[in-house]
C-alpha positions in Angstrom: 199.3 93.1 77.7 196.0 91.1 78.6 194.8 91.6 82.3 192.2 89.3 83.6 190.8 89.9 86.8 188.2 87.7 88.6 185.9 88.3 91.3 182.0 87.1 93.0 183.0 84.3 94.7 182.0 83.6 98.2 180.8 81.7 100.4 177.3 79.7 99.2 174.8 76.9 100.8 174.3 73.7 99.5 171.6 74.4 96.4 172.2 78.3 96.2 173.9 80.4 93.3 176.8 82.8 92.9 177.6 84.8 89.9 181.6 85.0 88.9 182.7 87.6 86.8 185.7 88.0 84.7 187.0 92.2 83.7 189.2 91.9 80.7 191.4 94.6 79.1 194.3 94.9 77.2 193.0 92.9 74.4 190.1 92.6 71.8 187.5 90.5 73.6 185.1 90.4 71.1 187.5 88.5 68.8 188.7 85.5 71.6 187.0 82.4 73.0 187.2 82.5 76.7 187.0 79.5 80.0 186.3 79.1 83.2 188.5 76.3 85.1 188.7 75.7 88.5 191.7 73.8 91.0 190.1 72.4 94.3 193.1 71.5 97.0 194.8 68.9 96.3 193.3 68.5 92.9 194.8 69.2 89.2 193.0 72.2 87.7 190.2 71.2 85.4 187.8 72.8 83.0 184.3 74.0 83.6 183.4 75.9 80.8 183.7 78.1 77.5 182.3 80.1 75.2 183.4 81.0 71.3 184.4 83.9 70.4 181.4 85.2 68.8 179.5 84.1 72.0 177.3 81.9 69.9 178.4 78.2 71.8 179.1 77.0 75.1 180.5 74.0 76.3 180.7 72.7 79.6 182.2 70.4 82.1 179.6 66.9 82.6 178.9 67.9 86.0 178.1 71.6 85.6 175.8 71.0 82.6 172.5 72.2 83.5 173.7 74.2 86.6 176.5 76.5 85.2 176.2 78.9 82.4 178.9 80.9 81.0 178.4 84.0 79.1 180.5 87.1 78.1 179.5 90.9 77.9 181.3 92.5 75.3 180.2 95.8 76.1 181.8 95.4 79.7 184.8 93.6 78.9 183.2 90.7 81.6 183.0 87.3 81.1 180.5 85.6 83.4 179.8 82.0 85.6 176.6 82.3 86.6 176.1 79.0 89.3 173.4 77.3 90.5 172.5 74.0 92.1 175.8 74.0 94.0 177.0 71.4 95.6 179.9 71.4 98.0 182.2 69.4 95.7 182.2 73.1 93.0 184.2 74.3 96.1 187.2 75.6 94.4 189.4 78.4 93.4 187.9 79.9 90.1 190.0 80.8 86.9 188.9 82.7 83.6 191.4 82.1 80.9 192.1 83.5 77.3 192.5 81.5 74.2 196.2 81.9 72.2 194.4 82.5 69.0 191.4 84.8 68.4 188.7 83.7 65.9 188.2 80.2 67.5 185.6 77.9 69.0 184.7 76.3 72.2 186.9 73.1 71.7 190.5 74.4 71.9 190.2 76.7 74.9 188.7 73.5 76.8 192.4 72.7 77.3 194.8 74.9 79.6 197.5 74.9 77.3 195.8 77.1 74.6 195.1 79.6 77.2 197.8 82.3 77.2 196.3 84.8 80.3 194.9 83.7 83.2 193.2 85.4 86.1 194.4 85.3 90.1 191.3 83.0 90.8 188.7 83.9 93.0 187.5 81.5 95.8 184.1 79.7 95.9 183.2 77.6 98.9 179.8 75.2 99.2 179.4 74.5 102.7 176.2 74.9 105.2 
């Protein structure tokens, strides 16, 4: 059975960084696109970004585009949210999510009902 397991977030300033990560096991994650989404309180969770399976596209969110960049390790079984620029409306708890079907793009992982594995969340908090 897939495990997901998030950590790295915080507590971050206005304009500074914070690097999530995502440990996988339990399944091949060289052959499945993988997303970041994120549920602030008293919001619906959204998506932030993905990545194909082969690693070779990203997508992203409108408002992380250019501050956010999601990458995976295959090596280390970690997928990775590496944020800059933050701004105290990214304040949120963080998800990493697995496709359904291995082999696919950026596209269909954008939406939470083709993920099938999610993690616990970890917390991430923009405030001076």
């Amino acid at each position: 059975q897939a495990q997901l397991v998030e950590s790295g977030g915080g507590l971050a300033q206005p304009g500074g960084s914070l690097r999530l990560f995502c440990t996988v096991s339990g399944f091949p994650f060289s052959a499945y696109a993988m997303a970041w989404f994120r549920q602030a309180p008293g919001k619906e969770r959204e998506f932030v970004a993905s990545i194909s399976w082969s690693a070779d596209r990203t997508n992203y969110q409108d408002s992380v585009k250019g501050r956010f960049t999601i990458s995976k390790d295959v090596a280390r079984n970690t997928l990775y949210l590496q944020m800059t620029s933050l701004k105290p409306e990214d304040t949120a708890l963080y998800y990493c999510a697995k496709d359904k079907l291995a082999y696919r793009g950026v596209e269909g992982v954008r939406r939470s009902e083709s993920c099938d594995y999610w993690g616990q969340g970890t917390q991430v908090t923009v405030s001076s």
